[in-house]
N, C-alpha and C positions, 0 to 999 in steps of 0.2 A: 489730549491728543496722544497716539500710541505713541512708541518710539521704535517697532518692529511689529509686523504683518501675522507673528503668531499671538500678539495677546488679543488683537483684532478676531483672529479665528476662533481665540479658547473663550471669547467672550457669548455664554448661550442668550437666546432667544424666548421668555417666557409668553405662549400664544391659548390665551382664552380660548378653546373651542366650545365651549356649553358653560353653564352656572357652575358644573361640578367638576368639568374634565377640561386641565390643563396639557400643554404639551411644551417641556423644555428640551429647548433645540442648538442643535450643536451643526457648527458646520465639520468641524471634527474634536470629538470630545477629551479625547486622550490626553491633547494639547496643553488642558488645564493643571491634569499631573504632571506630564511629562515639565514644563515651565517651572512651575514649582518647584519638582522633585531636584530641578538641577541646580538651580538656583537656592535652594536649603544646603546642598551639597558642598556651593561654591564659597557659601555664607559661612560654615562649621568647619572650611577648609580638606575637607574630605576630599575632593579636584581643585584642579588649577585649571584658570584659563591655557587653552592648548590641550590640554589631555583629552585624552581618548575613549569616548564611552562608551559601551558595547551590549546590545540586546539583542535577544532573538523578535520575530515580531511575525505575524500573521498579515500584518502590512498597516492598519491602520496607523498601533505606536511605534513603529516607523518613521511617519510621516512625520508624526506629535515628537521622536525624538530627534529627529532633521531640526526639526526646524525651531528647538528647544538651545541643539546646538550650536545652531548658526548665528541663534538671540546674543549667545553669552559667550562666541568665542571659541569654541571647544567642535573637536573633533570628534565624527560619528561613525560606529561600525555596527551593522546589521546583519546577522543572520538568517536569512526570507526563508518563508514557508513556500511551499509550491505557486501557493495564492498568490503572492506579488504580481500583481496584471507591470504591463507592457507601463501603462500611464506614472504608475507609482515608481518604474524606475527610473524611468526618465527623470522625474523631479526629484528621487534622491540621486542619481549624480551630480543635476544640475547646483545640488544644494551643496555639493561637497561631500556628501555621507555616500560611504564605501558599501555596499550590498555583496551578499555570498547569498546565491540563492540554491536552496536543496531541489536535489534532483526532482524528475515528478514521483510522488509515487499519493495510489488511492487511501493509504491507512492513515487518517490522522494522530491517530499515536503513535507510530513510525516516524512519522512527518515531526511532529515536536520532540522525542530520543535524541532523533538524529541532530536535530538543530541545538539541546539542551550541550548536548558529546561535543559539538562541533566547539561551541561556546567554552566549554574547558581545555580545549586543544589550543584555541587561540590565547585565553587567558595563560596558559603555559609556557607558548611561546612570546607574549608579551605583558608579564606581569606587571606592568606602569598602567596597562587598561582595566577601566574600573565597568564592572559588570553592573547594568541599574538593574537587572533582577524586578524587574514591574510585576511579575505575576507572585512576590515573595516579601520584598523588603515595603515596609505602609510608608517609606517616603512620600509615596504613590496619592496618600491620603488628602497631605497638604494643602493641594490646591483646590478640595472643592469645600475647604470653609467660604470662601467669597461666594462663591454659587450657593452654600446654605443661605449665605445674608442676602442674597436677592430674592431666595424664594420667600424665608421669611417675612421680609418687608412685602412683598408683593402679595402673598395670601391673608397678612392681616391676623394673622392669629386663630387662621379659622383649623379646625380639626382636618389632617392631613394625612394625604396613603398615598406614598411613593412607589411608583413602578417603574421595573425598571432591567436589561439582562444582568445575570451576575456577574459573569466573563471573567477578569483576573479579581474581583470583590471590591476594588479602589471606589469606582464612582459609585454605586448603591450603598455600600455600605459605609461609607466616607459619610453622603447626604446625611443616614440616618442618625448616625454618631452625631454628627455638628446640627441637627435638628432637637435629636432629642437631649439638647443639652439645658434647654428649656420648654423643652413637650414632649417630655417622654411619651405620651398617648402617640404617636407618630407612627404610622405602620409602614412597614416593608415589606414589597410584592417584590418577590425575584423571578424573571424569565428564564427558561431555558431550554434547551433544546434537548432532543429525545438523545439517549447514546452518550449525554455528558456524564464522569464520574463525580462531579465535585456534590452532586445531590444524590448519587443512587441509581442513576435511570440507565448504566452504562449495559445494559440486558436489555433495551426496546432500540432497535434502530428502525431511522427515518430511512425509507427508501428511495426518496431523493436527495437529502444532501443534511449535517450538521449545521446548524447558522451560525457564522463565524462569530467571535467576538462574544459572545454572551454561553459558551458552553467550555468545557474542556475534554478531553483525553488521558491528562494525567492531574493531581493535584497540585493546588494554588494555594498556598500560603497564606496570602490577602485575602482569603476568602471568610469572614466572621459567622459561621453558619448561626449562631446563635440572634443576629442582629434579624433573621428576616423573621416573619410571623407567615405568609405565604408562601406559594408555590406555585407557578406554573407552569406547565410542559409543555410547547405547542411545536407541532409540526411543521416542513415548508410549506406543506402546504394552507394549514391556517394563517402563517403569518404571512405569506403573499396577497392572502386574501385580503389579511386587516393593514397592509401597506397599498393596497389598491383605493382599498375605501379611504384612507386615511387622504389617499392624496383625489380621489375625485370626491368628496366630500366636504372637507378642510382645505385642498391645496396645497398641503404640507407634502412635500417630496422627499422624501429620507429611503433610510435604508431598510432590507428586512428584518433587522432585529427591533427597529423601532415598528412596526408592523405588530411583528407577535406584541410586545409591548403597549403598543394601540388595544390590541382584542382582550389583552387581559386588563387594561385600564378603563374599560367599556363594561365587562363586567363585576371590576368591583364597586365603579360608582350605580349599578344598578340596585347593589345588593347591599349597598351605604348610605342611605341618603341624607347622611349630615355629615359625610364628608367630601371634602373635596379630593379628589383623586387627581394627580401630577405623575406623566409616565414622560421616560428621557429619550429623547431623540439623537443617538450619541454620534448620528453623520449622515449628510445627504445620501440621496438615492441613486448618484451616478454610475457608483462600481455596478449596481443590480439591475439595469435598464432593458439586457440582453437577456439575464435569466429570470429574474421578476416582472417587470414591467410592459417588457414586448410579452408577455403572457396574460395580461391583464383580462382578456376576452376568458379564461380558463377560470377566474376567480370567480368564488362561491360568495353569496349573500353573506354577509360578516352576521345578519341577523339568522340565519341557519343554522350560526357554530354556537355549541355552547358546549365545556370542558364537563370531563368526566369527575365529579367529585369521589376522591378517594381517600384512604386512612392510612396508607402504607403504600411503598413502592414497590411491590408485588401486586398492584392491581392497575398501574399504569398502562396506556395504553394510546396507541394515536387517534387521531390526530391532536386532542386537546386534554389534558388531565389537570387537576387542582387537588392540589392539598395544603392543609394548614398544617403548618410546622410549630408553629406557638414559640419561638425564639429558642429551639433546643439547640442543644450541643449536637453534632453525629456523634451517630453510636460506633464505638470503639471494634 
């Protein structure tokens, strides 16, 4: 039995949808680091119960470090993005966790500056608050060994290709590490969205919107570019399409980045068939109900889209672009 309602949350969901296509499912996936990450902290004596922890957040690890803190005692400070909806404040008040939310503005690298700046004003003015730094320090990593040993056990030892967004690098590249520590053969597909710098593509913008959570604006620490072997770019618009199909198909209700992540976990067990492909579901569908889902009559046939194969990223291009990275370093 739990003994608090976040390990209940951070606990995923592995759902057979075909012979080859798995889908791990998260009611919010963040949760699993953030638990962890705090709990190693409290363990090595780095915080005390009561103290104060402080991160910037897009909203989802937010919620994952609310409720991280509420687990173990400690106090929670947040720096929101514009994106914090009405819902997500409500329940971090109600949790105790203090929110500073940035003004609106459309630049999402603005949008994180400002929140980064803000973050060492406060650490200045209260140096006893320990910054968790998620998108930098691999504390971050910790908690998805458990999540390796489920998948492991659960696929049997069969040959395995993880999909999944990049976002701050913690859960894809967490999985691969603690997979490949006995199958090395283990491939990693990274999503992401067009306009992100952590892979190149900050030269093609989407003309509806970045997908949160799985792209950035500035670089990410956590990010092991050398761990993935794929690539994929996918547009709003493809991944609303493959978050439509996913859930009038499957029934599986998530978010858009689990979408693009559906469409490219479609096409790599097309193009593999001895292995089984596992893409992550890293949070329901409820925040995108208004801008994905009431649009669902708009979605394209997911058997329609197929990604532009390219060798470089001067050839990218939307809606869908692939390339193989082969586990490189970026280039300097």
């Amino acid at each position: 039995m739990d003994r608090h309602i976040a390990e209940a949350i951070g606990r995923p969901d592995l759902i057979r949808l075909d012979d080859r296509l798995v889908c791990l499912r998260f009611e919010t996936m963040k949760v699993v680091s953030a638990l962890a990450a705090v709990r190693h902290l409290l363990d090595t004596g780095v915080v005390r119960p009561g103290d104060t922890l402080l991160d910037s957040s897009s909203g989802i690890y937010a919620y994952a470090l609310a409720l991280a803190c509420h687990r173990h005692g400690m106090h929670c400070h947040i720096v929101g993005s514009t994106t914090v909806d009405r819902t997500l404040r409500t329940q971090l008040a109600v949790l105790g966790a203090t929110l500073e939310q940035m003004e609106p503005c459309s630049d999402l690298k603005l949008d994180q500056k400002r929140r980064v700046e803000r973050v060492h004003e406060i650490l200045a003015e209260h140096p006893g608050y320990h910054w968790m730094r998620q998108y930098h320090d691999d504390v971050h990593y910790l908690g998805y060994r458990a999540v390796a040993d489920l998948i492991r056990t659960s696929t049997q030892g069969r040959e395995l290709t993880v999909v999944g967004g990049v976002g701050s690098g913690a859960s894809t590249g967490a999985l691969a590490h603690y997979l490949r520590e006995d199958a090395p053969g283990t491939e990693l597909v990274g999503v992401q969205p067009f306009g992100s710098v952590t892979f190149g593509a900050e030269h093609v913008a989407d003309p509806e919107i970045i997908i949160a959570g799985i792209g950035s604006s500035i670089p990410f620490g956590n990010v092991r570019h050398a761990a993935y072997d794929t690539l994929h770019w996918i547009s709003f618009e493809a991944a609303l399409a493959g978050g439509v199909d996913l859930l009038r198909r499957h029934a599986v209700f998530a978010g858009l980045s689990t979408g693009a992540g559906y469409l490219a976990a479609r096409w790599e067990r097309d193009r593999s068939p001895d292995r089984t492909v596992l893409f992550v579901a890293a949070d329901t569908g409820h925040r995108y109900v208004d801008t994905v889902y009431a649009r669902h009559r708009e979605a394209v046939p997911v058997g329609s889209l197929a990604p532009r194969q390219v060798t470089g990223r001067d050839g990218l291009a939307l809606p869908w672009s692939r390339m193989d990275w082969n586990r490189a370093e970026p280039a300097s």
